[in-house]
C-alpha positions as CSV (number, residue, x, y, z in Angstrom):
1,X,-16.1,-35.5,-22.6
2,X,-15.3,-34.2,-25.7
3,X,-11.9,-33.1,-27.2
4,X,-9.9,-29.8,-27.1
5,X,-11.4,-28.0,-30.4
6,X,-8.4,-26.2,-32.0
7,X,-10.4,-24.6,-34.7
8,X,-13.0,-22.8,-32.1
9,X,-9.4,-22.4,-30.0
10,X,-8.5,-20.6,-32.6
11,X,-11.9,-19.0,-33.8
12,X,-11.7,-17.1,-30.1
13,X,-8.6,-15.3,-30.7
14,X,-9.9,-12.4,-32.8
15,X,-13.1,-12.1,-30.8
16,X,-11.2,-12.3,-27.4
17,X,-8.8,-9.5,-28.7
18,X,-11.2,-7.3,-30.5
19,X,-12.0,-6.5,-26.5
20,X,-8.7,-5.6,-25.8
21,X,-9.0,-1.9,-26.6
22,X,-11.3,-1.5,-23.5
23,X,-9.2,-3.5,-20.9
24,X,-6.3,-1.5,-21.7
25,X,-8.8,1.8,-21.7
26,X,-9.6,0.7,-18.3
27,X,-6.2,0.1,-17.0
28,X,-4.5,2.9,-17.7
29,X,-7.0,5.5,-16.8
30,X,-7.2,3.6,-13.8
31,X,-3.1,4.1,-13.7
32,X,-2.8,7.5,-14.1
33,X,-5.9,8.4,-11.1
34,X,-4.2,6.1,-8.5
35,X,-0.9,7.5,-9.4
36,X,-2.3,11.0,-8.9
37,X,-4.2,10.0,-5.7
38,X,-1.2,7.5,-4.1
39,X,1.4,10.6,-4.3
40,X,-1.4,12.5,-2.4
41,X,-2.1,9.9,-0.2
42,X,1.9,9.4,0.1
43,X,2.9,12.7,0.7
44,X,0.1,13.1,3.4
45,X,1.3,9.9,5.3
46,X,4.9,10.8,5.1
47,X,4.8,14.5,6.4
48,X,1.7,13.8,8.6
49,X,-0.5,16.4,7.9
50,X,-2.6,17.6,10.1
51,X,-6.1,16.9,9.8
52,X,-5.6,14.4,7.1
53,X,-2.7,11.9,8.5
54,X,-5.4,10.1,10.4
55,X,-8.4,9.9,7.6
56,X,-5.6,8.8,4.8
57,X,-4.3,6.2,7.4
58,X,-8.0,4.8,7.4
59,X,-8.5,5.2,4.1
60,X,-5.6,2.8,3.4
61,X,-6.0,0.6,6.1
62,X,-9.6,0.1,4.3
63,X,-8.5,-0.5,0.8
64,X,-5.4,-2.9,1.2
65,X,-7.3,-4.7,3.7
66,X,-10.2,-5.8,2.0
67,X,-11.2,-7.7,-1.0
68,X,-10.8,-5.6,-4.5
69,X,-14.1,-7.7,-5.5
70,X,-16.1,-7.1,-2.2
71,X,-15.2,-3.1,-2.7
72,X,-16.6,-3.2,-6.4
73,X,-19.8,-4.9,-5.6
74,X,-20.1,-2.8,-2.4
75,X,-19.9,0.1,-4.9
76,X,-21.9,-0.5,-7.5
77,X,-24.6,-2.5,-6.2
78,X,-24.6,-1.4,-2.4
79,X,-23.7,2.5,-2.4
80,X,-25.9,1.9,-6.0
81,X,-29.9,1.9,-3.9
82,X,-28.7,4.9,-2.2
83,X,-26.9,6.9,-4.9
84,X,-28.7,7.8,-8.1
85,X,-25.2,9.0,-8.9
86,X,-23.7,5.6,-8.6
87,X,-26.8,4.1,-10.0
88,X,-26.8,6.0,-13.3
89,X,-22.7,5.1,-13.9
90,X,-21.5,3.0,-16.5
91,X,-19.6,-0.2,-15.5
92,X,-16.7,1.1,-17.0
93,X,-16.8,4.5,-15.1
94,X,-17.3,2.3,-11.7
95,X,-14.7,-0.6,-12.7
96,X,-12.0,3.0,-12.9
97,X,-13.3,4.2,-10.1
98,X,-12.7,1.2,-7.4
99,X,-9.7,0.1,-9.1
100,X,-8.4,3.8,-9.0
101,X,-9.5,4.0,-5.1
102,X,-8.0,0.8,-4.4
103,X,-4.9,1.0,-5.9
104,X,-4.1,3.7,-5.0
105,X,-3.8,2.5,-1.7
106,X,-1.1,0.0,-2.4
107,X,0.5,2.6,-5.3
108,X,0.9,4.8,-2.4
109,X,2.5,2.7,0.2
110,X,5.2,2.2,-2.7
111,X,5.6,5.9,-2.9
112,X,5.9,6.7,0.9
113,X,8.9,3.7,1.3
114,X,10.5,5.5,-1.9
115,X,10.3,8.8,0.2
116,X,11.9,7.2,3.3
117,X,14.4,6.2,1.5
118,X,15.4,9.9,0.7
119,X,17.5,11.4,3.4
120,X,15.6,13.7,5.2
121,X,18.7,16.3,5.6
122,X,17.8,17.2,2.3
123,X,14.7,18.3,3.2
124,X,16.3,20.4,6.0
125,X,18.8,21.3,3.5
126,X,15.7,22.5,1.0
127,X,14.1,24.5,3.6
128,X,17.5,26.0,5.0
129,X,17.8,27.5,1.4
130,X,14.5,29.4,1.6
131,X,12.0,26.6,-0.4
132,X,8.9,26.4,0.4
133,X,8.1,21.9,1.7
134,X,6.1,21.9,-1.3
135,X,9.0,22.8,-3.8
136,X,11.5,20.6,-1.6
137,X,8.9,17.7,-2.0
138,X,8.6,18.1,-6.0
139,X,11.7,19.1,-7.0
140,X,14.5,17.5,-4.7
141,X,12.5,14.1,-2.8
142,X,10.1,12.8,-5.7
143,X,12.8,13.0,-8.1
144,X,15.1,10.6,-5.9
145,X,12.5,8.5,-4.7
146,X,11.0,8.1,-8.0
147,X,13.8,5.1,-8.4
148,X,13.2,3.2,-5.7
149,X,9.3,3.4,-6.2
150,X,9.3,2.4,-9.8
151,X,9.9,-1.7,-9.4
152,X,6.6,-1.3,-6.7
153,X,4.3,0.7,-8.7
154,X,5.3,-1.3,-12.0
155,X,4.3,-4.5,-10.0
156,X,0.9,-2.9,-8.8
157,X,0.4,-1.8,-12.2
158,X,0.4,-5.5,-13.4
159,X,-2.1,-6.5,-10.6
160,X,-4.2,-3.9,-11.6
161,X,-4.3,-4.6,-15.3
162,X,-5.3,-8.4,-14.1
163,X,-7.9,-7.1,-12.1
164,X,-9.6,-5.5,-14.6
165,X,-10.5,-9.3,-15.6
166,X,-13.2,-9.0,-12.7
167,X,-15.2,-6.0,-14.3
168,X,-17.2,-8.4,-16.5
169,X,-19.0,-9.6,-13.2
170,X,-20.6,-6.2,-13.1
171,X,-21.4,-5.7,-17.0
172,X,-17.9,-4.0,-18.6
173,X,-17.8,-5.6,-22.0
174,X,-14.1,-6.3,-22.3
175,X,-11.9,-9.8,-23.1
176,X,-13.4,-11.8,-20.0
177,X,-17.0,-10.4,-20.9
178,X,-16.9,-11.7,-24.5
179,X,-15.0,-15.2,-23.3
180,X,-18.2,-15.8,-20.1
181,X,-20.6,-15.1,-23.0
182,X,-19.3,-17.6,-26.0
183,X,-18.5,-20.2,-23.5
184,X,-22.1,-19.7,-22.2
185,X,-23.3,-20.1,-25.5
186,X,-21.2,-23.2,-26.6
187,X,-20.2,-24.8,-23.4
188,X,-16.6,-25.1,-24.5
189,X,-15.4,-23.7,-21.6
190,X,-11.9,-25.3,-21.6
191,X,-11.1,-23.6,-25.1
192,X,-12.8,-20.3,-24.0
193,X,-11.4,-20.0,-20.7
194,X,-7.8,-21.1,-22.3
195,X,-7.4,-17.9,-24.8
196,X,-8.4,-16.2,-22.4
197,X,-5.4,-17.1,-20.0
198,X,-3.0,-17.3,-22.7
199,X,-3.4,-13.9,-24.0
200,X,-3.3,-12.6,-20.7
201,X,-0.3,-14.0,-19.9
202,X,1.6,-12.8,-23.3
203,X,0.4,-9.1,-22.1
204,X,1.4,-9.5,-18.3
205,X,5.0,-11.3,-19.8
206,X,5.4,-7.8,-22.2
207,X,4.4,-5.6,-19.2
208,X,7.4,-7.6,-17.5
209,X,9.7,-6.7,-20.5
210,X,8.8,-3.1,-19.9
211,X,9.6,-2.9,-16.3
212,X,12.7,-4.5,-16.5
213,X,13.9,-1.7,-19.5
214,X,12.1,0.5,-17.4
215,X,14.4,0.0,-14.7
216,X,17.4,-0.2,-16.1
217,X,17.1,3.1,-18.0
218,X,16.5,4.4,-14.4
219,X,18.8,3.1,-13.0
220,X,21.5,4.4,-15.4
221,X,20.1,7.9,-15.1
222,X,20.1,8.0,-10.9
């Protein structure tokens, strides 16, 4: 076997990283839609709204208890021979798209505890005053719960950044794309492989820092 090759180690680093750009593209786009669509979801669970409670119940019940990979390929090469839609997308408009659908499943479930944790006499108290649920849910709940949800959906976002390692397997050209195809190329697959984990790990370990400010500054304020 041959040795660890420091100088191709080190060769990878900028190419690895000049496909950073398009992870991070990916994750927060993905971030803000399953954001957007888990307060939806959140808000429909908690208040059980009629003709929805039951279809978002599914919906989650779906997406949480499945695998992320299995719902991608399902997606872009199942729904893909009866969708010229689907067909016709990019990898990185499909890679969004599941992660947004699927994370938004867990991002929700985050929001709805958060909610729970708000006592619901200030929701009587909201409406008692003459506001309309809507205003009492945005101006007097989501504010509280916003607190307690922010540790869970700063988690999810991390798992969801590291998921966007599995887009490659369907053609988006970002760090784990460029690492599959050098290693390929040069079957140094230790060295490859390596940068690829050790940059990954210096973002997740900044995203950590982050959360934990995040957090704090939160805290301070509530």
């Amino acid at each position: 076997m041959d040795r660890f090759k420091m100088d191709y180690f080190i060769a990878m680093i900028p190419k690895v990283i000049k496909l950073l750009p398009a992870t991070v593209k990916a994750a927060l786009l993905s971030l803000l839609l399953s954001l957007l669509l888990g307060l939806v979801l959140a808000v429909v669970r908690q208040y059980k709204i009629k003709g929805l409670y039951a279809l978002s119940s599914i919906y989650v019940s779906f997406f949480r208890g499945t695998p992320f990979i299995a719902q991608l390929f399902l997606f872009y090469y199942g729904l893909a021979t009866i969708s010229t839609t689907i067909k016709d997308m990019s990898a990185f408009q499909a890679l969004v798209i599941c992660l947004s659908a699927n994370y938004c499943a867990f991002m929700s479930e985050d929001i709805r505890a958060a909610l729970n944790s708000v006592s619901k006499d200030q929701y009587e108290a909201g409406l008692s005053i003459g506001m309309k649920p809507l205003a009492v849910i945005t101006k007097i709940i989501i504010p509280q719960a916003t607190r307690i949800a922010i540790p869970g959906l700063s988690n999810n976002f991390i798992n969801l950044f590291k998921s966007t390692s599995i887009g490659f397997m369907i053609g988006f050209k970002d760090m784990m794309a460029v690492v599959s195809m050098e290693t390929s190329r040069t079957y140094r697959f230790l060295e490859g492989y390596l940068v690829a984990t050790v940059i990954y790990w210096a973002i997740i370990s900044v995203l950590n820092v982050i959360q934990s400010h995040l957090e704090k500054k939160i805290n301070r304020i509530y």
